[in-house]
C-alpha positions in Angstrom: 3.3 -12.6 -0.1 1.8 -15.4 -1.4 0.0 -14.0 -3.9 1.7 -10.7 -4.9 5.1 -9.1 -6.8 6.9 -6.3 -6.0 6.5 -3.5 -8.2 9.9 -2.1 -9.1 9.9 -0.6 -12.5 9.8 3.3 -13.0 7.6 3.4 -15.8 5.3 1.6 -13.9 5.2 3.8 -11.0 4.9 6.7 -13.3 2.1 5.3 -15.2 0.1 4.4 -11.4 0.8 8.0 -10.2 -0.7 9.4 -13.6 -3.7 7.6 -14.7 -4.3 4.9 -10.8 -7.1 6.3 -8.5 -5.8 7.4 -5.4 -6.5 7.8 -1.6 -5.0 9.7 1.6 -4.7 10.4 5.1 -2.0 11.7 7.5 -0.3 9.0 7.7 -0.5 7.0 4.0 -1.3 7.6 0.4 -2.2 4.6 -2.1 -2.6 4.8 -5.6 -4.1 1.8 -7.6 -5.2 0.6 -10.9 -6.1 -2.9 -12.1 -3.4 -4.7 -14.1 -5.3 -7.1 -15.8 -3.4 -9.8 -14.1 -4.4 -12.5 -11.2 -2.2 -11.1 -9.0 -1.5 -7.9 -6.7 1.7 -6.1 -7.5 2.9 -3.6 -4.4 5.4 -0.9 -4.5 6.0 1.1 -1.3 7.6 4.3 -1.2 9.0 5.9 2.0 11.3 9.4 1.1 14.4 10.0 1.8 13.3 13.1 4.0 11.6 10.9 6.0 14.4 10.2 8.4 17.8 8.1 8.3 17.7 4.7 6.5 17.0 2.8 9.6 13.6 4.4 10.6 12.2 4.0 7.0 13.8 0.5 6.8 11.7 -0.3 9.8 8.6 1.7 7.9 8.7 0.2 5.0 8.9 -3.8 6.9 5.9 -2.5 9.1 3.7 -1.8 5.4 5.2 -5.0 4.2 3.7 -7.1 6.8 0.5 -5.3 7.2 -0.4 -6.2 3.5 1.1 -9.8 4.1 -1.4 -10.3 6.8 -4.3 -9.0 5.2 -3.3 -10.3 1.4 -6.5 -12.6 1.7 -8.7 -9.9 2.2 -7.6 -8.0 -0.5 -9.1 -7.9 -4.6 -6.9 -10.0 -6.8 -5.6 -7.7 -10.2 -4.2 -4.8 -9.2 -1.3 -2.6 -9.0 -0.7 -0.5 -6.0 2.1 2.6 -4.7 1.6 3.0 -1.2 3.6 6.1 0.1 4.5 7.0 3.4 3.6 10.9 4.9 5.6 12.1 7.6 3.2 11.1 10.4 3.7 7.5 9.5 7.5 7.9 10.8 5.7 8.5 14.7 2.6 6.3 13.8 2.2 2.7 16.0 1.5 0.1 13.7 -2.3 -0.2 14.5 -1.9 3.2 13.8 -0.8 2.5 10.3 -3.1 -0.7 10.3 -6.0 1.2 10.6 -5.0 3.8 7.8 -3.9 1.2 5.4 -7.4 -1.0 5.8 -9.1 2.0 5.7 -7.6 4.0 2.4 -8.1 0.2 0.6 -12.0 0.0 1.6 -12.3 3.4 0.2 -10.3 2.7 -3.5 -12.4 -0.6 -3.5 -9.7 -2.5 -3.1 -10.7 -4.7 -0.2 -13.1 -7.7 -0.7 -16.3 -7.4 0.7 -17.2 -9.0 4.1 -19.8 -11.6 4.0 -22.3 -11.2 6.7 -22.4 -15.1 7.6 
């Protein structure tokens, strides 16, 4: 992730689930709020009763890489929390894919398209 941090801190996940805008389906839900910075910072949460630690090991690299191969077309500045529902446990990864790009266009998190 070229041009992102992780977002580890509690106080900063508390603060994103309090005051960030949020989005959801069946499979995801994002919360986001702009940082103020020139950079994305992610945090990804997958629950324990999710399944055993391999599955949402496996999750959790399938989110990574969906935002690491769409970080271009995301807005520079914020913060975000995705967290994983219980569908995204049996979800393919254009399953997930889809979801992800979708919940971003609707927080206004994903650049515009030019029509070129």
């Amino acid at each position: 992730m070229q041009f992102s941090r992780s977002l580890k801190q509690n106080h900063l996940f508390r603060r994103l689930y309090r005051r960030g805008a949020s989005a959801a389906d069946r499979n995801l839900v994002i919360y986001c709020r702009r940082n103020g910075q020139n950079e994305n910072r992610i945090g990804l949460t997958v629950s324990a009763k999710l399944g055993h630690a391999v599955r949402r090991k496996r999750l959790r690299r399938r989110l990574r890489e969906i935002y690491r191969t769409h970080e271009t077309a995301f807005c520079p500045g914020w913060d975000w929390i995705v967290v994983a529902r219980t569908h995204a446990m049996d979800a393919s990864y254009q399953e997930l894919q889809a979801s992800y790009l979708a919940l971003a266009r609707r927080l206004g998190i994903l650049k515009k398209e030019n029509p070129a």
